[in-house]
Each structure stands twice: as C-alpha cells, then as structure tokens.
N, CA, C and O atoms as a GROMACS GRO file, in nm:
protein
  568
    1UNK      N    1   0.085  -0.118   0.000
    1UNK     CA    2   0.000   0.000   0.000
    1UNK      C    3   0.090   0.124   0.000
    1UNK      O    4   0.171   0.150   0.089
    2UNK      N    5   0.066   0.200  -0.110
    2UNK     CA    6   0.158   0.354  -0.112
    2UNK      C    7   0.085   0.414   0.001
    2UNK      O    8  -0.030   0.390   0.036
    3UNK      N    9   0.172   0.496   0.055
    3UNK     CA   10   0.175   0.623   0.139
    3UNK      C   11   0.233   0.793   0.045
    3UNK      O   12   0.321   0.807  -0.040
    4UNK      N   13   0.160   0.874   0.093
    4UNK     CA   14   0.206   0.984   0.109
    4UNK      C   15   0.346   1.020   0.057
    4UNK      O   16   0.367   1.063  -0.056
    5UNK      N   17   0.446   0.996   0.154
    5UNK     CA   18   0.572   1.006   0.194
    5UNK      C   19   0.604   0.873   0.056
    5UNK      O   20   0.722   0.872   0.020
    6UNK      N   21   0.559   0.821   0.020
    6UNK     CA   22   0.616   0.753  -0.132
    6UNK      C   23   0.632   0.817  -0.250
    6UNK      O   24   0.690   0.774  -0.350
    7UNK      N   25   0.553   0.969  -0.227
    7UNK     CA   26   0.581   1.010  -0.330
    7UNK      C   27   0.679   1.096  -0.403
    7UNK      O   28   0.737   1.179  -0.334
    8UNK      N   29   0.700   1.093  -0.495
    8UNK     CA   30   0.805   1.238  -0.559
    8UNK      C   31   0.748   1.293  -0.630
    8UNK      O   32   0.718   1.280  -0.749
    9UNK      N   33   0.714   1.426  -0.481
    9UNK     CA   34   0.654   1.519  -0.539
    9UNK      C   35   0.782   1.630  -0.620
    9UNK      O   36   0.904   1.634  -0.597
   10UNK      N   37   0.700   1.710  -0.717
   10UNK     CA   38   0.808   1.803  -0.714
   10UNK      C   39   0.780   1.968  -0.630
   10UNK      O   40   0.684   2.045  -0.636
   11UNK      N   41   0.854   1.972  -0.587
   11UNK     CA   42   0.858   2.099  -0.517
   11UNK      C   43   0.788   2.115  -0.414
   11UNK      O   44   0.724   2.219  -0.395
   12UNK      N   45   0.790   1.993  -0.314
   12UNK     CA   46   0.700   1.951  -0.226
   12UNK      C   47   0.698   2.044  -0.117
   12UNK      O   48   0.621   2.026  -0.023
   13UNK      N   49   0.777   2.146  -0.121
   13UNK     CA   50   0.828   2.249   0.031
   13UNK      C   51   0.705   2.346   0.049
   13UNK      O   52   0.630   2.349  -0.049
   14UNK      N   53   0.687   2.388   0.105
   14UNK     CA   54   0.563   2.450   0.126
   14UNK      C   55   0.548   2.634   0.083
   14UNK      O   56   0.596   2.662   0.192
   15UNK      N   57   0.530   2.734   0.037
   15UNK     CA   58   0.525   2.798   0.001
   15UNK      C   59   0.379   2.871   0.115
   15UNK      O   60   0.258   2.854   0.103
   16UNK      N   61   0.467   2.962   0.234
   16UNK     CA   62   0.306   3.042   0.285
   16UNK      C   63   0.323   3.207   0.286
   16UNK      O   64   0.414   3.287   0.269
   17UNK      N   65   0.197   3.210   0.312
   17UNK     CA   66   0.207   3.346   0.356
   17UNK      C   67   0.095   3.372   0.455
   17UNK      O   68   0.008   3.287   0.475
   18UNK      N   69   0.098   3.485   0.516
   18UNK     CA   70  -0.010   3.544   0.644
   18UNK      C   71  -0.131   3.615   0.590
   18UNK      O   72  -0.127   3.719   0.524
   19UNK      N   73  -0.246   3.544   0.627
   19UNK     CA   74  -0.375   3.592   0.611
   19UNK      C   75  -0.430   3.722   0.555
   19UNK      O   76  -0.508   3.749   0.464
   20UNK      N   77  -0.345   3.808   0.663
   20UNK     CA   78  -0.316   3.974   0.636
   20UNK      C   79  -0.236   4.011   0.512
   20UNK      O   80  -0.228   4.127   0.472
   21UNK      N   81  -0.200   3.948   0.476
   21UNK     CA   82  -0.087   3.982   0.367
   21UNK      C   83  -0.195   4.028   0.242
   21UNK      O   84  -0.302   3.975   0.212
   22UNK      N   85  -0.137   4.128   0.190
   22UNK     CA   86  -0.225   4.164   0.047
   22UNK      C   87  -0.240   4.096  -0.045
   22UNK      O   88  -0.131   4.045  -0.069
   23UNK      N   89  -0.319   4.060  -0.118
   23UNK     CA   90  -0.318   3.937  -0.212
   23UNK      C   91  -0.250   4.018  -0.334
   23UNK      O   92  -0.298   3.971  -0.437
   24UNK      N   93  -0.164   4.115  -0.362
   24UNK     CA   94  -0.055   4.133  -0.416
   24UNK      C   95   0.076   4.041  -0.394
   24UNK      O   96   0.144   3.969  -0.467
   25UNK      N   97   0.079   4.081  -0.252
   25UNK     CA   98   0.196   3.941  -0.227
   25UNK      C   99   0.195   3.798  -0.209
   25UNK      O  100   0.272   3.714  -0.164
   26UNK      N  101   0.048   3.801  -0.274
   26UNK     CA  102   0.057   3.636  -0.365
   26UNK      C  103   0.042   3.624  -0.471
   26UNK      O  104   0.025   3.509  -0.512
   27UNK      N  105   0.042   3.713  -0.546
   27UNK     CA  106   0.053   3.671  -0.713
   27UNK      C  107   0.240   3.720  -0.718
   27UNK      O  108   0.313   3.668  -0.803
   28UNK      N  109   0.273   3.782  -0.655
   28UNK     CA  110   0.427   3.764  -0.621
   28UNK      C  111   0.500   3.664  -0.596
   28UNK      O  112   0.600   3.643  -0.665
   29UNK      N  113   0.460   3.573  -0.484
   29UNK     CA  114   0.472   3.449  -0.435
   29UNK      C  115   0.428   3.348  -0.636
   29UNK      O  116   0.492   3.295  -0.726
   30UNK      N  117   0.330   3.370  -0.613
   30UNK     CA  118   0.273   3.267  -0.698
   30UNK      C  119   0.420   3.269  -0.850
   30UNK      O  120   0.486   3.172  -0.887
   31UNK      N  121   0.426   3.404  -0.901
   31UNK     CA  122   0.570   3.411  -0.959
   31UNK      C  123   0.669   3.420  -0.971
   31UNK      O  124   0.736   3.372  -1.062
   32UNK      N  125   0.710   3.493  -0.871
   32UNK     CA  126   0.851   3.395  -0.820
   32UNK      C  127   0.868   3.271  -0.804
   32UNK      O  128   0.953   3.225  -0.880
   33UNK      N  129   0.816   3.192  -0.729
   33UNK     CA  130   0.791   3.053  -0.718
   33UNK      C  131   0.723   2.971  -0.799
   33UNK      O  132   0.715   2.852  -0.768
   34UNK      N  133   0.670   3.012  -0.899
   34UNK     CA  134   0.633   2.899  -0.977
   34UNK      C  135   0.530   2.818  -0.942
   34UNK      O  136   0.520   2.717  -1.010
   35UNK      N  137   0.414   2.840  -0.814
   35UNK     CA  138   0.354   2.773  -0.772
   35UNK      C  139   0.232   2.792  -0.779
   35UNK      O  140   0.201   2.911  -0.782
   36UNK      N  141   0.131   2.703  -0.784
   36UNK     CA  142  -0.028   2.718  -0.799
   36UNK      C  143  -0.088   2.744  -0.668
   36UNK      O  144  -0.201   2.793  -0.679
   37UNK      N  145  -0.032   2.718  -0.502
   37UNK     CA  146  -0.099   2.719  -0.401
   37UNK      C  147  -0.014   2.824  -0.320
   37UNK      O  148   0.089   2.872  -0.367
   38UNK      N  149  -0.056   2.853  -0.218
   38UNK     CA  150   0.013   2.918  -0.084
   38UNK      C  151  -0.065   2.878   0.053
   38UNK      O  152  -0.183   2.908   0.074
   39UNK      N  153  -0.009   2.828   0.113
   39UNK     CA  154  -0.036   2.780   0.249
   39UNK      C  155  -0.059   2.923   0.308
   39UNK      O  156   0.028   3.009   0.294
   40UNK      N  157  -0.165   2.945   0.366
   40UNK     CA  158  -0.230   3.091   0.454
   40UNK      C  159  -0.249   3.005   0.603
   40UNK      O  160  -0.298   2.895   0.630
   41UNK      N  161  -0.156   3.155   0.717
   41UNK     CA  162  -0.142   3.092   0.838
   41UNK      C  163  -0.181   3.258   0.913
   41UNK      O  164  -0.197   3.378   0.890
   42UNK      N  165  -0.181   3.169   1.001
   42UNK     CA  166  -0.221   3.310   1.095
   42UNK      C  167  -0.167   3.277   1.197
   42UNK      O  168  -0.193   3.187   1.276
   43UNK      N  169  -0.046   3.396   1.195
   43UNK     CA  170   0.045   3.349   1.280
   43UNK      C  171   0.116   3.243   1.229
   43UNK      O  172   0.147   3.229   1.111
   44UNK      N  173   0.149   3.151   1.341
   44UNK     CA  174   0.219   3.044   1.328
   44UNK      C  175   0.076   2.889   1.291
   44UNK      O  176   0.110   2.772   1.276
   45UNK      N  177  -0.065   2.934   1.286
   45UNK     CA  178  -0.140   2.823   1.299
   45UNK      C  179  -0.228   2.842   1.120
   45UNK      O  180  -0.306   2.919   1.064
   46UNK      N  181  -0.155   2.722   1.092
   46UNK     CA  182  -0.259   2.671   0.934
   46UNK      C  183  -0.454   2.765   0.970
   46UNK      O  184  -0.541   2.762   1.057
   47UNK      N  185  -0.430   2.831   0.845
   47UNK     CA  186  -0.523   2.900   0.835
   47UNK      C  187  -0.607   2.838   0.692
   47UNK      O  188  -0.728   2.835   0.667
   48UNK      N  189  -0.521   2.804   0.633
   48UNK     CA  190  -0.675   2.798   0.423
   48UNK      C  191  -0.542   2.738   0.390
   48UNK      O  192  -0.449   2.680   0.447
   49UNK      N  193  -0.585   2.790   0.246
   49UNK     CA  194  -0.499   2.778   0.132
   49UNK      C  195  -0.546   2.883   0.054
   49UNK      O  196  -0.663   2.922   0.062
   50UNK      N  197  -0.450   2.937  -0.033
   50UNK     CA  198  -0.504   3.036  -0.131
   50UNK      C  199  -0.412   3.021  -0.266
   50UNK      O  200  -0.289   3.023  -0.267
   51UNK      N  201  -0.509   3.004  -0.395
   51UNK     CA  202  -0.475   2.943  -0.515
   51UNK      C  203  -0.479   3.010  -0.593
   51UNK      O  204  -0.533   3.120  -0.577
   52UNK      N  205  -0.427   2.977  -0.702
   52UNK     CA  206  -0.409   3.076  -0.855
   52UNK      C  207  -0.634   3.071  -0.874
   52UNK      O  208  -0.704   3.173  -0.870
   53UNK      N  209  -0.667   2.983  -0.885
   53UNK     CA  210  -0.805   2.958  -0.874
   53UNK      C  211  -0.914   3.062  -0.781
   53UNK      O  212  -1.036   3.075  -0.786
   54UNK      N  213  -0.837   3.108  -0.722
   54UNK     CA  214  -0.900   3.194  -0.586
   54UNK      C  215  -0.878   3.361  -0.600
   54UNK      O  216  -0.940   3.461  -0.561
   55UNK      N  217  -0.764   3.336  -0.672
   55UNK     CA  218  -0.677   3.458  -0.725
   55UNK      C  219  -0.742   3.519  -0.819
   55UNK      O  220  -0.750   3.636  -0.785
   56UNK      N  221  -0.805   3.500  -0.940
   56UNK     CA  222  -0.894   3.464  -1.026
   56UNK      C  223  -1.028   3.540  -0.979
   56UNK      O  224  -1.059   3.656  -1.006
   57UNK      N  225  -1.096   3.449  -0.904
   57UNK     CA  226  -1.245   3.487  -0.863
   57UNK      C  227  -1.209   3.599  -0.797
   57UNK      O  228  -1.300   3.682  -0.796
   58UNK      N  229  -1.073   3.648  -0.721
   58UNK     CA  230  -1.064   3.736  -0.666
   58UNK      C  231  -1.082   3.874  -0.766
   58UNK      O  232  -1.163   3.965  -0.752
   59UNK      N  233  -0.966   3.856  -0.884
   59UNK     CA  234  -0.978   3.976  -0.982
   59UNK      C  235  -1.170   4.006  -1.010
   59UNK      O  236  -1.247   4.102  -0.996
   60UNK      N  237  -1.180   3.856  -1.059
   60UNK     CA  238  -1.334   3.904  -1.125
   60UNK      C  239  -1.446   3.950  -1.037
   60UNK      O  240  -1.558   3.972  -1.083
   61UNK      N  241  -1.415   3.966  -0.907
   61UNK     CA  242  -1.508   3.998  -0.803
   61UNK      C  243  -1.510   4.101  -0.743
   61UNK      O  244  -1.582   4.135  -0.650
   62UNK      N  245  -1.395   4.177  -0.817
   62UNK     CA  246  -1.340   4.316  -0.752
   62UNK      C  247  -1.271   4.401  -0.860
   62UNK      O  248  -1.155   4.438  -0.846
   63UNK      N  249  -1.372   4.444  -1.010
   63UNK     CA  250  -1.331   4.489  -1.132
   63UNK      C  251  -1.249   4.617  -1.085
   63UNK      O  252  -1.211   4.675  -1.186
   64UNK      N  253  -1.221   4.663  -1.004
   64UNK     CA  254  -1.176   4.800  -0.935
   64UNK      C  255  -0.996   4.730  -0.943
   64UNK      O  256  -0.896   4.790  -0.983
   65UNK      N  257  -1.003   4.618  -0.901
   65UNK     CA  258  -0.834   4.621  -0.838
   65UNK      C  259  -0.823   4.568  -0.755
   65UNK      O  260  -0.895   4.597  -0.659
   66UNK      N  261  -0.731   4.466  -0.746
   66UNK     CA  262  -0.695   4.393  -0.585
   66UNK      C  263  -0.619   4.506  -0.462
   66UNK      O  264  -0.623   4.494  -0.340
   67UNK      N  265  -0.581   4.567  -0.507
   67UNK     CA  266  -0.519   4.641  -0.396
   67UNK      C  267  -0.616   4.700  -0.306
   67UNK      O  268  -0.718   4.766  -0.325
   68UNK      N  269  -0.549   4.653  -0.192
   68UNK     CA  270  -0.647   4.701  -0.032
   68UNK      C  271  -0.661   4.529   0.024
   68UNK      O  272  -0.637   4.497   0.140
   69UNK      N  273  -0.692   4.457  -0.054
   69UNK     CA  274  -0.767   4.312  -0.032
   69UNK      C  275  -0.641   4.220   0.029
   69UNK      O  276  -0.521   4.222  -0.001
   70UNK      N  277  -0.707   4.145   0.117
   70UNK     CA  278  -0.597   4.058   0.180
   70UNK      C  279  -0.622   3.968   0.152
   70UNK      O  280  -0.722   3.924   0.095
   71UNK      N  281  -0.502   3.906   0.199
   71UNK     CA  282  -0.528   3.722   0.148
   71UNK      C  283  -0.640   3.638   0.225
   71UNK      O  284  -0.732   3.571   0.180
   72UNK      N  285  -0.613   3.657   0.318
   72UNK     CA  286  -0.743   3.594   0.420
   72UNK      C  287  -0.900   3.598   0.413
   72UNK      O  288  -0.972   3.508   0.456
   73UNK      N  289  -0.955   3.744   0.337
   73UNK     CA  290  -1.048   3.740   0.297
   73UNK      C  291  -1.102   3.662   0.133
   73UNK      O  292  -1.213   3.664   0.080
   74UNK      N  293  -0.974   3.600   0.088
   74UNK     CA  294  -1.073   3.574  -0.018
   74UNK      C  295  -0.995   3.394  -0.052
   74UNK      O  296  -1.000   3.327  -0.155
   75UNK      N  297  -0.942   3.368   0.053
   75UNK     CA  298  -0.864   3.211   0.107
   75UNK      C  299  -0.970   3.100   0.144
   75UNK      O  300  -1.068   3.129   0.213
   76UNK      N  301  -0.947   2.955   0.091
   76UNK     CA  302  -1.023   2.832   0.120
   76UNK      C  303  -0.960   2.779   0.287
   76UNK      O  304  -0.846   2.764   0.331
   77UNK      N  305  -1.084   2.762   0.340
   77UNK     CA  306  -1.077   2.736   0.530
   77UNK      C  307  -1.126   2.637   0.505
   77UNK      O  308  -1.078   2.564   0.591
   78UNK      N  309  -1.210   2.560   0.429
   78UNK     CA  310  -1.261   2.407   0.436
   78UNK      C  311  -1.164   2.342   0.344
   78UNK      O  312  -1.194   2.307   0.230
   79UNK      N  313  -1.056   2.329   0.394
   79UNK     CA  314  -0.976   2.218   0.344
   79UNK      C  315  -0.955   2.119   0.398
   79UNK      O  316  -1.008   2.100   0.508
   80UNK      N  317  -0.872   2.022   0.340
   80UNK     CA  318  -0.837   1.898   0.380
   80UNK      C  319  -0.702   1.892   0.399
   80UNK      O  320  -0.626   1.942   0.316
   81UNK      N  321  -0.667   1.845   0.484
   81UNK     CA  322  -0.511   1.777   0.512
   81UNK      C  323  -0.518   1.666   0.508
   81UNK      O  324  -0.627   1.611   0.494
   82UNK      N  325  -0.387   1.588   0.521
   82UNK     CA  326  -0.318   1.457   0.526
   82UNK      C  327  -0.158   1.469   0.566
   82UNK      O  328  -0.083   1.566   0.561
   83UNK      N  329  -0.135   1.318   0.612
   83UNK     CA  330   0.000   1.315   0.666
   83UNK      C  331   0.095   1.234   0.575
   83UNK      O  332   0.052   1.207   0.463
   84UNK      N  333   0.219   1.193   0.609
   84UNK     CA  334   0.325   1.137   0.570
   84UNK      C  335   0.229   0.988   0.534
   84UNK      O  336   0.224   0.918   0.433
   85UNK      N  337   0.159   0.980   0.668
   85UNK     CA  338   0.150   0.805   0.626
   85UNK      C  339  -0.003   0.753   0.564
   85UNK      O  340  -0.046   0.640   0.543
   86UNK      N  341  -0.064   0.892   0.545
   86UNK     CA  342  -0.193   0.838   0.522
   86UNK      C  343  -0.153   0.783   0.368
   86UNK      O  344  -0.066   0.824   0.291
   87UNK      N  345  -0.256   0.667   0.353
   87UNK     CA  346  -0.283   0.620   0.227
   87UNK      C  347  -0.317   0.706   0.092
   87UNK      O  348  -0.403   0.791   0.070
   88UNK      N  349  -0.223   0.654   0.016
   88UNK     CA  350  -0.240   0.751  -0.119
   88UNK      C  351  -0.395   0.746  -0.230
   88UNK      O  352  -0.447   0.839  -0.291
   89UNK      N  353  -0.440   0.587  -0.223
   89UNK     CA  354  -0.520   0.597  -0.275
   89UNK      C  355  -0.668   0.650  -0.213
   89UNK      O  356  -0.776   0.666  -0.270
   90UNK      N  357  -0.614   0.676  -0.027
   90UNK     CA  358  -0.762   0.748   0.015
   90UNK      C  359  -0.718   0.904   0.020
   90UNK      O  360  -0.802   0.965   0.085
   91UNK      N  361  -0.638   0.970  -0.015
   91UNK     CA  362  -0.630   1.081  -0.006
   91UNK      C  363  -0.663   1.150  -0.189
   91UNK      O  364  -0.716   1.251  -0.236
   92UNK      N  365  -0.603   1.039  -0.238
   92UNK     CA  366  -0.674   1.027  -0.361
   92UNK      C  367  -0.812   1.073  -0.467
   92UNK      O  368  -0.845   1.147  -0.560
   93UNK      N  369  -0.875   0.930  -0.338
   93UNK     CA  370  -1.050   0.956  -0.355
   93UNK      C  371  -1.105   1.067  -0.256
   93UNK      O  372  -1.220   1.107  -0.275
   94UNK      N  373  -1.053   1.104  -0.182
   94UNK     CA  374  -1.076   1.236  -0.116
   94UNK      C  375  -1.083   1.369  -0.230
   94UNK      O  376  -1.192   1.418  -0.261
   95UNK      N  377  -0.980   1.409  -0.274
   95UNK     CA  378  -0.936   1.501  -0.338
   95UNK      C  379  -1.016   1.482  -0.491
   95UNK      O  380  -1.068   1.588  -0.524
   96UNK      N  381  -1.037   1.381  -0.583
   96UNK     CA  382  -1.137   1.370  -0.648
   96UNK      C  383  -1.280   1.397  -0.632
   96UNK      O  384  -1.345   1.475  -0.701
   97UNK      N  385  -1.316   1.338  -0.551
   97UNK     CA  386  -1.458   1.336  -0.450
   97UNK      C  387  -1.470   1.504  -0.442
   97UNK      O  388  -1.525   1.563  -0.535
   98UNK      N  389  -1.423   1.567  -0.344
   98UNK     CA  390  -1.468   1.709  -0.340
   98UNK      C  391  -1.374   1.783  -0.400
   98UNK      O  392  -1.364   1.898  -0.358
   99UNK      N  393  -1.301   1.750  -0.485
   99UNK     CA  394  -1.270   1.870  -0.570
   99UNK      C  395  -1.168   1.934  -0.556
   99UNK      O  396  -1.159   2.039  -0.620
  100UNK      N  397  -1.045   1.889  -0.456
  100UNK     CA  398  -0.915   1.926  -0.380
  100UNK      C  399  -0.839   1.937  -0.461
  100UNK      O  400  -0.805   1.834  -0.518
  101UNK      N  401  -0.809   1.998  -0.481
  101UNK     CA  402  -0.621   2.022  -0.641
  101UNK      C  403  -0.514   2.017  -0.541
  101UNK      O  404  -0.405   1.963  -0.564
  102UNK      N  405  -0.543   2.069  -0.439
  102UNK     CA  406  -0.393   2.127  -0.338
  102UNK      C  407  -0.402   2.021  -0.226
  102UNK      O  408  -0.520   1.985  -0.231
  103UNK      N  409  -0.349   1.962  -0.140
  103UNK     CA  410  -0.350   1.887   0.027
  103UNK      C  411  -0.235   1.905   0.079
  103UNK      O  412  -0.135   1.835   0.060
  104UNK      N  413  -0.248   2.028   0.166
  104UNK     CA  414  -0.084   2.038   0.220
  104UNK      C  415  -0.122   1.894   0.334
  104UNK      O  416  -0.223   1.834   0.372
  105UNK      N  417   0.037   1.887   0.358
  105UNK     CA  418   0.034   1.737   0.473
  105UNK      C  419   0.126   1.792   0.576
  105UNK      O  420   0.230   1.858   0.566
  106UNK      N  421   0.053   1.740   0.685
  106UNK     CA  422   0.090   1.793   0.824
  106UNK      C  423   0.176   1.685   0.871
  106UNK      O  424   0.133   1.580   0.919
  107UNK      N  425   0.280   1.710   0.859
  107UNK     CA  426   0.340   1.631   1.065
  107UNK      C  427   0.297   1.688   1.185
  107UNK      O  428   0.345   1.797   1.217
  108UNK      N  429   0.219   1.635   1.253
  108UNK     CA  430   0.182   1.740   1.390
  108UNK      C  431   0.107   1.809   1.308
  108UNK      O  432   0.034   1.779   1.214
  109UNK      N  433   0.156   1.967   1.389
  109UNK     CA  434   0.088   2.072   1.328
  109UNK      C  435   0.121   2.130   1.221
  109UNK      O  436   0.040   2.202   1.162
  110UNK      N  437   0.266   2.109   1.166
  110UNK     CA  438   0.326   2.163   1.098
  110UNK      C  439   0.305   2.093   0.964
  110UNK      O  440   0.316   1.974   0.936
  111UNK      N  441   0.267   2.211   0.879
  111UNK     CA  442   0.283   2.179   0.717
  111UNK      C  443   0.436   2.171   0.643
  111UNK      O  444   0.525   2.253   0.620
  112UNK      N  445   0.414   1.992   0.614
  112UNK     CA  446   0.577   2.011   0.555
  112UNK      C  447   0.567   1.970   0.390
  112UNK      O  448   0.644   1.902   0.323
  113UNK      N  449   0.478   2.020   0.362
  113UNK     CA  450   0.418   1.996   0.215
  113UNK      C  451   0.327   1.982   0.155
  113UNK      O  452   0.230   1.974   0.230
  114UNK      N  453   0.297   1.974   0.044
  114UNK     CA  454   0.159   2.016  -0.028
  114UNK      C  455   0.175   1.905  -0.172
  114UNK      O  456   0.273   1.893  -0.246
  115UNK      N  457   0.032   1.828  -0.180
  115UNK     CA  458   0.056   1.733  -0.271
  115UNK      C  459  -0.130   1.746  -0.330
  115UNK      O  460  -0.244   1.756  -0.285
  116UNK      N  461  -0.048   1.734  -0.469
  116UNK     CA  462  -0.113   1.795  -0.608
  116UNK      C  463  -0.170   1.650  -0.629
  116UNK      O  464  -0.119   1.549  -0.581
  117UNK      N  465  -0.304   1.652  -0.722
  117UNK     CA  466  -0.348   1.562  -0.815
  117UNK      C  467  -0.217   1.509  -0.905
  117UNK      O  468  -0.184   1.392  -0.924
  118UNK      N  469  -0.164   1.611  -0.946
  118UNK     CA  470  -0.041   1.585  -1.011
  118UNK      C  471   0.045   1.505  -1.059
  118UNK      O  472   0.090   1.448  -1.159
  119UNK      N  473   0.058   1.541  -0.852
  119UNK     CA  474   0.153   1.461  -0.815
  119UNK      C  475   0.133   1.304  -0.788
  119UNK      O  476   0.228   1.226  -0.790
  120UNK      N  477  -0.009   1.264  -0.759
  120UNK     CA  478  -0.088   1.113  -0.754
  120UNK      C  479  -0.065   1.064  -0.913
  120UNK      O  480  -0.020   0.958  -0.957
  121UNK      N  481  -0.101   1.155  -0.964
  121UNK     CA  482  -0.072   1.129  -1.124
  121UNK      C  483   0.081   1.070  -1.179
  121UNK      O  484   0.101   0.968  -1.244
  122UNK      N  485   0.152   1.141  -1.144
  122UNK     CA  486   0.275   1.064  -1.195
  122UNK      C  487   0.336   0.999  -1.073
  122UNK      O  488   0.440   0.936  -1.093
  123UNK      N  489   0.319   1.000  -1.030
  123UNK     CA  490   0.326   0.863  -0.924
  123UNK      C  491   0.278   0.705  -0.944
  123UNK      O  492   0.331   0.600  -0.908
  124UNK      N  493   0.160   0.731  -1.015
  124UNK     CA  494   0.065   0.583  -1.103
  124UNK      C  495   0.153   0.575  -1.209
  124UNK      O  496   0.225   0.480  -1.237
  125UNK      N  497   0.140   0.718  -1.287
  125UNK     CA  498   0.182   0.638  -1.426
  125UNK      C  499   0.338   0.584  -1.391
  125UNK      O  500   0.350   0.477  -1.451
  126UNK      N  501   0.450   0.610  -1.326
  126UNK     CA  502   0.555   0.559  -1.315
  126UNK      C  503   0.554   0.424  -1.235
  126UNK      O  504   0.652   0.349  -1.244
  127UNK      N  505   0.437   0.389  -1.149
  127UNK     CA  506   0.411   0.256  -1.096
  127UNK      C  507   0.371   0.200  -1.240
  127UNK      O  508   0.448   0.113  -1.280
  128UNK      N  509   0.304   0.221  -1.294
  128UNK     CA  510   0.252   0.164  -1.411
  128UNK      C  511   0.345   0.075  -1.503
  128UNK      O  512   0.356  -0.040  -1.545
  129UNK      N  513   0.411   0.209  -1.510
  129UNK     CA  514   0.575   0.161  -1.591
  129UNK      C  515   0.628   0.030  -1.588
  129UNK      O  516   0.643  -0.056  -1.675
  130UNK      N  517   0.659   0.034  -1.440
  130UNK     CA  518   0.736  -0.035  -1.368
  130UNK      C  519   0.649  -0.169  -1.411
  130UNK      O  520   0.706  -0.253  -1.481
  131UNK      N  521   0.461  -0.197  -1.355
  131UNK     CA  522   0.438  -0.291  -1.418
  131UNK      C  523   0.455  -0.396  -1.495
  131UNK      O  524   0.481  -0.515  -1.478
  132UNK      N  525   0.425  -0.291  -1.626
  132UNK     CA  526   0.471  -0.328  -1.714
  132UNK      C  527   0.602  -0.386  -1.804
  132UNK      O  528   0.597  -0.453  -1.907
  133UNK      N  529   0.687  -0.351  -1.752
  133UNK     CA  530   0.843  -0.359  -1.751
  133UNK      C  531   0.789  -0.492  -1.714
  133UNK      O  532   0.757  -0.573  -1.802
  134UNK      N  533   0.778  -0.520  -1.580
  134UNK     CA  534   0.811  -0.617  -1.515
  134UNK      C  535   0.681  -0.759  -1.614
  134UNK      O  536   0.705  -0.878  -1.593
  135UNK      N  537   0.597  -0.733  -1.680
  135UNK     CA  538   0.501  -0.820  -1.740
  135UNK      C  539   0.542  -0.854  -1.841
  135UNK      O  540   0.518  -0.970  -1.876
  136UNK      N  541   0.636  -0.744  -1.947
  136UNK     CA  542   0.724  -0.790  -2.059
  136UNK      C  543   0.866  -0.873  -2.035
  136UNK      O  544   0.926  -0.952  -2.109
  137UNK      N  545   0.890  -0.833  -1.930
  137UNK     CA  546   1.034  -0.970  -1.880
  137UNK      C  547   0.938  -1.071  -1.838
  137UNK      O  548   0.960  -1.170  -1.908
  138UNK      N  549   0.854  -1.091  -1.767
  138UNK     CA  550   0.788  -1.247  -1.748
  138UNK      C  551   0.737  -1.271  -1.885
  138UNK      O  552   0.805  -1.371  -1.909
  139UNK      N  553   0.641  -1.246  -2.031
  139UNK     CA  554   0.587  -1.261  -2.102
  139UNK      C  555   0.730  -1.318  -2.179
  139UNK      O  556   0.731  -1.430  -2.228
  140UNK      N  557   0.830  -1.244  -2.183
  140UNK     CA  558   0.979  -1.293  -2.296
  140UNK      C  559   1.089  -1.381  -2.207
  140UNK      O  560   1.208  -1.404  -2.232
  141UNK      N  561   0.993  -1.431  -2.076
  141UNK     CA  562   1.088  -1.509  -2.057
  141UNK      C  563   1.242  -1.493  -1.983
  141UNK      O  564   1.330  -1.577  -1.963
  142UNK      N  565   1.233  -1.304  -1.943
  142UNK     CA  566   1.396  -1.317  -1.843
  142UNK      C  567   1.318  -1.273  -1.747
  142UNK      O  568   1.364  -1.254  -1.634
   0.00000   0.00000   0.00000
C-alpha cells in the first residue's frame, strides 16, 4: 500500500504566507515561485490555502483592483489535510470526490508539504511503468 511520503513530489516544500498579507503578495509568491498554491497561516497556525483559482475569482469579483484586499479574505478554510502516512489511494478519492487540487500534509501541526493531483498522477503512471516492464520480462521469458 503507497503512502504519502512515497511520493516524488516536485517541489513539495511549502510555500506560505499570512492571512493579512495583500493578495498582491501572492501573485508575487505565486511568480517567483512557480507555484499554484500558498499555504495561509495566521500566525504560526494553518489557516486555508489560497490558489491561482482563488486569485482569479478574486480579480473578477473586484473589477476596481486587488489592492487594499488581503489574502485571508478571499482564502479556502474548508480544506483537507493529510499526513506522511496516510494512504495515497484514500487521499486520492478524497481530493477527487470534493474537488481538492492542493492537500498540504501535516506532521503534527506543521505543514511540511503540499501534494497535487499531479503529483498522484505521476506517481501511477511511473508505478505503471514499472508494471509493465516487469510483465514484458515475465511474457519474454527473463
């Protein structure tokens, strides 16, 4: 049974910022870094997530301009977490099921990463691989 912690993710480190923060300094974040999510904390305690997706409804909901607007007001609070050891294929059907793109994963309290559909994705297809590899050496015989 895969776990979590089986996977290779890429760029699995967590990328946050503070609630208060202007949602200027996450489309900053979001380009500099290269990343689709940002872990939103308040303080030191997991607060949402806030996404290129969120970022978005944010422009179109505020034809004036993001400036003034913080991250916290326009951030996902019904998320889901997971850990190192939870099962991949139930975090899986989780994240399908309601619609999750992002699951940062907690040790404790602490977020030590964030794992993508993506990343479940090439995780299969390279199990897959492997399969297969292994069905064409039994089928030819080494």
């Amino acid at each position: 049974m895969k776990r979590i912690k089986d996977l290779r993710t890429r760029g699995i480190g967590t990328h946050r910022i503070q609630q208060e923060a202007p949602v200027e300094d996450a489309v900053a974040e979001f380009t500099a870094k290269n990343v689709s999510a940002l872990v939103v904390y308040d303080g030191e305690k997991l607060a949402g997530i806030f996404t290129k997706n969120d970022l978005i409804r944010c422009v179109c909901g505020h034809p004036d301009g993001i400036r003034g607007l913080k991250v916290g007001d326009h951030m996902k609070t019904n998320i889901f977490t997971t850990t190192v050891d939870a099962n991949l294929d139930d975090v899986k059907e989780v994240m399908v099921e309601k619609g999750f793109r992002h699951v940062p994963v907690l040790d404790g309290d602490e977020v030590i990463g964030m794992v993508t559909l993506i990343d479940i994705l090439a995780n299969q297809k390279s199990h897959l691989g492997s399969e297969r590899d292994e069905l064409v050496r039994y089928i030819q015989g080494s």
